[in-house]
C-alpha positions as CSV (number, residue, x, y, z in Angstrom):
1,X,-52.2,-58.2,53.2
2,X,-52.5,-62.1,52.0
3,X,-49.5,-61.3,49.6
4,X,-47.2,-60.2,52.3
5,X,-48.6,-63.0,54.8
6,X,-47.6,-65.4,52.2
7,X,-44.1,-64.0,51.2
8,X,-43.5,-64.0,55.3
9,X,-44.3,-67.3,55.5
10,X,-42.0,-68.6,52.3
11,X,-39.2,-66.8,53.8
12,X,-39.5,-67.9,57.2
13,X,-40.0,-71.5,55.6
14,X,-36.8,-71.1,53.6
15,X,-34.8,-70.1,56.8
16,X,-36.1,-73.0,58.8
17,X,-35.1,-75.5,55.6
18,X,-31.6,-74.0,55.4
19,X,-31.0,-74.0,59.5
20,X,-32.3,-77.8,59.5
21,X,-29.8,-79.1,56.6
22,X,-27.1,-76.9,58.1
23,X,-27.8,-79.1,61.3
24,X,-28.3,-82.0,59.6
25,X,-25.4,-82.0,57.7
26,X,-22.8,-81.0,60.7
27,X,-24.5,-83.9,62.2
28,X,-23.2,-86.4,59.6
29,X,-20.4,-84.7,59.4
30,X,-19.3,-85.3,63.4
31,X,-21.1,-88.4,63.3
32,X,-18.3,-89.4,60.4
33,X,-15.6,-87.8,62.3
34,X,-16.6,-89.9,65.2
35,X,-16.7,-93.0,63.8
36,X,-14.0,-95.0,65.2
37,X,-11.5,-96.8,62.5
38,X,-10.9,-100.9,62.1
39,X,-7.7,-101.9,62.9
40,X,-7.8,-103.9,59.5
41,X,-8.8,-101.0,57.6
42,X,-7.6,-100.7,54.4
43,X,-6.7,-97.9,51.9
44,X,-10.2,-98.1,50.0
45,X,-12.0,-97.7,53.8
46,X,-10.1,-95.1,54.2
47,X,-10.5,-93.4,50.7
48,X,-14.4,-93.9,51.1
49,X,-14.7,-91.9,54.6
50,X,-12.3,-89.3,53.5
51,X,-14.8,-89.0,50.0
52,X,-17.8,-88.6,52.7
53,X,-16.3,-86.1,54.9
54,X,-15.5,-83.9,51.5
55,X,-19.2,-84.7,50.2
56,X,-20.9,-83.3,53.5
57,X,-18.2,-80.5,54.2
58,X,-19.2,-79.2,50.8
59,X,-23.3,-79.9,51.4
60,X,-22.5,-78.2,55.0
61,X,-20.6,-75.3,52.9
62,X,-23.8,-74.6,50.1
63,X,-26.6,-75.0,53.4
64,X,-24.7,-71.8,54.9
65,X,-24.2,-70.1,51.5
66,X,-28.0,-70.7,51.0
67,X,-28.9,-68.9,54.4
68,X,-26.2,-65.9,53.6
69,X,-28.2,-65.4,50.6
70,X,-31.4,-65.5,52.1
71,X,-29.9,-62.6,54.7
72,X,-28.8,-60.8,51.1
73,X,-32.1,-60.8,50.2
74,X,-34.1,-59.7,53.5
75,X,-31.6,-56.6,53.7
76,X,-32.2,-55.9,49.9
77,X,-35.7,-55.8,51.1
78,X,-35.1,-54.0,54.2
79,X,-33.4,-51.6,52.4
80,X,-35.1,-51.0,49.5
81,X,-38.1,-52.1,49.3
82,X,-40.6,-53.1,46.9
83,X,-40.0,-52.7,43.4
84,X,-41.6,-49.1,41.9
85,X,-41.9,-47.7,38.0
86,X,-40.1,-44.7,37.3
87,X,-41.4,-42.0,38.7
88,X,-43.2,-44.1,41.1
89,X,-43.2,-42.6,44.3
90,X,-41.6,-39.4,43.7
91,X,-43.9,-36.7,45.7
92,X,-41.9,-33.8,43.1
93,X,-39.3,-32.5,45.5
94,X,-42.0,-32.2,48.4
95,X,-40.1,-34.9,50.3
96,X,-37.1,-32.9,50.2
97,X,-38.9,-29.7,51.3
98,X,-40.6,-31.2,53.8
99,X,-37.2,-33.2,55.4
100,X,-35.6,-29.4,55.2
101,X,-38.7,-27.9,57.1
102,X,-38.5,-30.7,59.6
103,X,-34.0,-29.8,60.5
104,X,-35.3,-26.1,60.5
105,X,-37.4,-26.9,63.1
106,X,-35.0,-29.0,65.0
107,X,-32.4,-26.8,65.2
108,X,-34.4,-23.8,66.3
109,X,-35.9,-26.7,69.5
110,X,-31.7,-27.4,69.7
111,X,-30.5,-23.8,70.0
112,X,-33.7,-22.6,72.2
113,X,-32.9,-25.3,74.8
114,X,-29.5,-25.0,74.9
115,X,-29.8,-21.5,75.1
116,X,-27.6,-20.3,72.4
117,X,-28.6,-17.1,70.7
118,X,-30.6,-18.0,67.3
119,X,-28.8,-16.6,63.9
């Protein structure tokens, strides 16, 4: 239980990281786009906000990608699971037998309720 305690936490650590410098970087970024321009400002001024802008766009760009990645991997999770060895898991077919048994016995509930005659 410690093992999955700890991966929760990590995970949850890494979303809270990746929201905070996605914050943190559209910050800057209005805060640049804000900033009101000299009168007397030349080319170079210019040149060096413009460079900014690009340099926190792009860090603003890689905190979101980091996050989608992080939903990639909780679904991958979701979805499948831990990792098992081959022939981990496999119960020999009684699964399947078992998920047939189970629709058997939903349909027979399905028709006796609605009270269609049974085949």
């Amino acid at each position: 239980m410690e093992g999955a305690q700890r991966t929760t936490s990590i995970l949850i650590d890494r979303q809270q990281r990746g929201v905070a410098a996605l914050l943190t970087r559209f910050k800057y970024l209005i805060n640049l786009a804000a900033t009101p321009v000299e009168d007397g400002a030349t080319k170079e001024v210019a040149a060096a906000n413009a460079f900014r802008m690009e340099v926190e766009s792009s860090a603003l760009v890689r905190a979101a990608e980091d996050l989608l990645q992080l939903t990639r991997e909780l679904k991958e999770m979701w979805l499948f699971g831990p990792l098992r060895g081959i022939g981990e898991g496999e119960s020999e077919g009684k699964m399947d037998e078992d998920a047939k048994k189970v629709g058997e016995m939903v349909e027979a509930l399905l028709k006796r309720n609605s009270g269609a005659p049974e085949l």
